[in-house]
C-alpha positions in Angstrom: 109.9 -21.0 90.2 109.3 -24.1 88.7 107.8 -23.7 84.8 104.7 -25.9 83.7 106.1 -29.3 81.7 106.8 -30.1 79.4 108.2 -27.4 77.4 107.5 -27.4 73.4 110.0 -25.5 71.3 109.4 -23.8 68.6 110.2 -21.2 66.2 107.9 -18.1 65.5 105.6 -16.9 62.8 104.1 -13.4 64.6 102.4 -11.9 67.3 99.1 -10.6 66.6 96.1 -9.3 68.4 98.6 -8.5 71.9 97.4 -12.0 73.1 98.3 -14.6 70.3 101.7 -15.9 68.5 101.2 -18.3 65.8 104.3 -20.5 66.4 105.8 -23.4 64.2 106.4 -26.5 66.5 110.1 -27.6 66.1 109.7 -31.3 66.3 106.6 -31.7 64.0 106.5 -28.4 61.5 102.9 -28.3 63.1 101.2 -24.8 62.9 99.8 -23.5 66.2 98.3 -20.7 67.9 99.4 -19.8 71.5 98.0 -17.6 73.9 100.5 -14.7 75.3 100.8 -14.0 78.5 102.0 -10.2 77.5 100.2 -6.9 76.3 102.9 -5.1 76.6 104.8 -4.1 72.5 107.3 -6.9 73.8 109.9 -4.4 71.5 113.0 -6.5 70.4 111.6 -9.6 71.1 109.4 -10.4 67.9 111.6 -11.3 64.9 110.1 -13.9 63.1 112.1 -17.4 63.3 113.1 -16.6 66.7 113.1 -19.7 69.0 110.3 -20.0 71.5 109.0 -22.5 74.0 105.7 -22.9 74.8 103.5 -24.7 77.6 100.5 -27.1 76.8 97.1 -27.2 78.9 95.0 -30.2 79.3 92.1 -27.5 80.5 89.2 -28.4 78.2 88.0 -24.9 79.5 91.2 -23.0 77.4 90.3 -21.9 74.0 94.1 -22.1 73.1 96.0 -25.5 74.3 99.7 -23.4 74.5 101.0 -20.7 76.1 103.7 -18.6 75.1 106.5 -18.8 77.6 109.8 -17.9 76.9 111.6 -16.3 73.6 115.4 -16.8 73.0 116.6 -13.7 71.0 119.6 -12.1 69.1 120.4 -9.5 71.8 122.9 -6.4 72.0 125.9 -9.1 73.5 124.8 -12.1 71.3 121.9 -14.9 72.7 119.8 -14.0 75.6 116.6 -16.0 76.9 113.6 -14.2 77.8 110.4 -15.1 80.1 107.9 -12.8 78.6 105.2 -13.8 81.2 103.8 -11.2 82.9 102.3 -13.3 85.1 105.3 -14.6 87.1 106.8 -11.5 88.3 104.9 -10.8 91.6 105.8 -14.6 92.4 108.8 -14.5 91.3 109.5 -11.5 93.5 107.8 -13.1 96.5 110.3 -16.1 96.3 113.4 -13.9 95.9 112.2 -11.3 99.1 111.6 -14.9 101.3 115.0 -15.9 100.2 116.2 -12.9 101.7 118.0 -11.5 97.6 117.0 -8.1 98.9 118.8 -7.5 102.5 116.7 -4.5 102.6 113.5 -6.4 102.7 114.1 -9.3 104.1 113.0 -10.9 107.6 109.2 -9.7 107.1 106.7 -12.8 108.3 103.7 -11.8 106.5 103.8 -11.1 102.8 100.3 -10.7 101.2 99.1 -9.8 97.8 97.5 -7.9 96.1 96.1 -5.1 98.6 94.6 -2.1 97.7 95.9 1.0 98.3 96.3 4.7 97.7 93.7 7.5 96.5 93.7 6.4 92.9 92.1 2.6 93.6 95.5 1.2 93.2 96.5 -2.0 94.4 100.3 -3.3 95.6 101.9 -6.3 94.1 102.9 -7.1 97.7 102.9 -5.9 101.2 105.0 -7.0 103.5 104.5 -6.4 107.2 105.8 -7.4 110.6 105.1 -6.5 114.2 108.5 -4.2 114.6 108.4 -2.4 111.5 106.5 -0.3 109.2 105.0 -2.3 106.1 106.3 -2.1 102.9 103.9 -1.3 99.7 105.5 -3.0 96.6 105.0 -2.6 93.1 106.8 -5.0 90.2 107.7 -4.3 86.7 108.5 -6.8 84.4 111.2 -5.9 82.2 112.3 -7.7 78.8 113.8 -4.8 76.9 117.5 -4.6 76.2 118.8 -2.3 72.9 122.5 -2.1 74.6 125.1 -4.8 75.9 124.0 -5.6 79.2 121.4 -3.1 80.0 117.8 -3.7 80.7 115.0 -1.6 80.4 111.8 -0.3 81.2 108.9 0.3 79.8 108.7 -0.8 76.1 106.0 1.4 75.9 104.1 4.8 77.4 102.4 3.2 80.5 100.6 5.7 82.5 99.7 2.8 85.0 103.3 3.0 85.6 103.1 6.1 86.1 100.2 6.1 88.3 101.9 3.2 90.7 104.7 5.5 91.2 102.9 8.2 92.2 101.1 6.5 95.1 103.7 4.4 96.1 104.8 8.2 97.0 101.8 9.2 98.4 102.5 6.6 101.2 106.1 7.3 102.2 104.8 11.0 102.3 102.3 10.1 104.5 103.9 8.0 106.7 101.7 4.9 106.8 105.1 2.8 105.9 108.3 1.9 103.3 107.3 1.9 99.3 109.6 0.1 96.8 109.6 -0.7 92.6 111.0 -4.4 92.1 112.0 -4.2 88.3 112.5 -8.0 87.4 114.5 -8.5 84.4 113.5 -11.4 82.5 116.4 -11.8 80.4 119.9 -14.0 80.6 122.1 -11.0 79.8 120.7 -8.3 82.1 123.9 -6.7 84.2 121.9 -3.4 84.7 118.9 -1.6 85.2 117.8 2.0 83.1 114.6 3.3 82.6 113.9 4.2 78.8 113.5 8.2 78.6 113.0 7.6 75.1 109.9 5.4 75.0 108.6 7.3 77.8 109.6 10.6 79.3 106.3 11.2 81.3 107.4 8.0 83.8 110.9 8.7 83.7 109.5 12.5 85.1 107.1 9.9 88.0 110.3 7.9 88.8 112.7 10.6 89.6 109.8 12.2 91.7 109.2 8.7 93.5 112.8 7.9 94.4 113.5 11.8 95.8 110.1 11.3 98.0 111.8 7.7 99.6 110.3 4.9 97.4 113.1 2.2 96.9 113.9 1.0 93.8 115.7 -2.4 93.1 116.0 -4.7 89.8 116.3 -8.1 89.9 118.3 -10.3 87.5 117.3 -14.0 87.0 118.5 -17.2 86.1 116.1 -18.5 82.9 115.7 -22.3 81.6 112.8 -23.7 80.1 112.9 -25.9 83.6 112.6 -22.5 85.8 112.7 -18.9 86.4 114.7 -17.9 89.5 115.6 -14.4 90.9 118.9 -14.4 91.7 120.4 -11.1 92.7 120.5 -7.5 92.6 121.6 -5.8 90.0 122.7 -1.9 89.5 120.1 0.6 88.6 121.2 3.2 86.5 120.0 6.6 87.4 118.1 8.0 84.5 120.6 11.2 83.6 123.5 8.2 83.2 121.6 5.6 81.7 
């Protein structure tokens, strides 16, 4: 996935508010504010001084002119660049499934988005769905945490949504009405595996373990990052919560 251009680096002040950075332009030393594409506590990723780039808008309509894009960060094995945009996962995902990165879903001729689903007004990412087969309900995750060489991990926070998804995406398999699958896409340059935090939150750790016994799939994603793209490349290992 191609990124907006161009690309402004910069270096950051802080994150305040959940949807604003104030960020020093590199070139110019010019203060700014920039939306951020990110609620989540975006945990590791907010040092002050840490290199960011940032896209501009033209849209008189947009209160703030740049967006917060991508972070580059000290991680556990040295540098890493992040895409903090929550925004691109589902698309991101789309692109890697039509590219056939997942063998397991791959050769499906409709993908849709955003459908609702499930007794709790819940709505997949993506469904996929062909004449031969049963569909495939799909939730994704992204993922941006890493406190050990190599190792991504989700959440960076208690998310009972999470939690929630996991427990319909259950609900179907149980039921029978088709296949249900987590796409974790890790955002980040040094991502080799996949874990799920039991220390940030034990309650979706507790939903996960539940989900994958019932049938729901789970698969992370690791991607090549550039302030030119974001591309999901392959399949990584996830690491079952008791080994993480």
């Amino acid at each position: 996935m191609k990124l907006p251009q161009p690309m402004i680096p910069g270096r950051l002040v802080r994150r305040y508010k959940r949807f604003l950075a104030d960020v020093t332009l590199e070139d110019t030393g010019e203060p700014v504010t920039a939306s951020t594409p990110n609620t989540g506590s975006m945990m590791s990723l907010l040092d002050e001084g840490n290199r960011v780039w940032l896209s501009v808008s033209d849209d008189p309509k947009r209160k703030y002119r740049h967006r917060w894009e991508l972070v580059e960060v000290d991680g556990p094995a040295g540098k890493a660049l992040v895409g903090l945009n929550t925004g691109l996962p589902n698309r991101l995902a789309e692109e890697a499934i039509r590219a056939g990165v997942i063998p397991e879903l791959a050769d499906y001729p409709v993908i849709r988005r955003e459908v609702k689903f499930g007794a709790e007004n819940s709505r997949a990412d993506l469904l996929l769905k062909a004449p031969d087969r049963p569909p495939v309900f799909i939730e994704v995750k992204n993922v941006t945490l890493s406190r050990r060489p190599g190792l991504a991990e989700f959440p960076d926070a208690v998310t009972a949504r999470g939690a929630k998804h996991l427990r319909e995406l259950a609900r179907i398999v149980g039921s029978g009405a088709g296949r249900a699958a987590m796409i974790y896409m890790c955002q980040r340059t040094d991502a080799e595996r996949c874990a799920l935090a039991a220390d940030i939150d034990p309650g979706y750790v507790e939903e996960w373990c539940r989900a994958k016994a019932a049938g729901v799939e789970m698969y992370a994603l690791a991607c090549r990052i550039s302030p030119q793209e974001v591309v999901a490349t392959h399949t990584i290992p996830f690491v079952e919560p008791e080994a993480a």
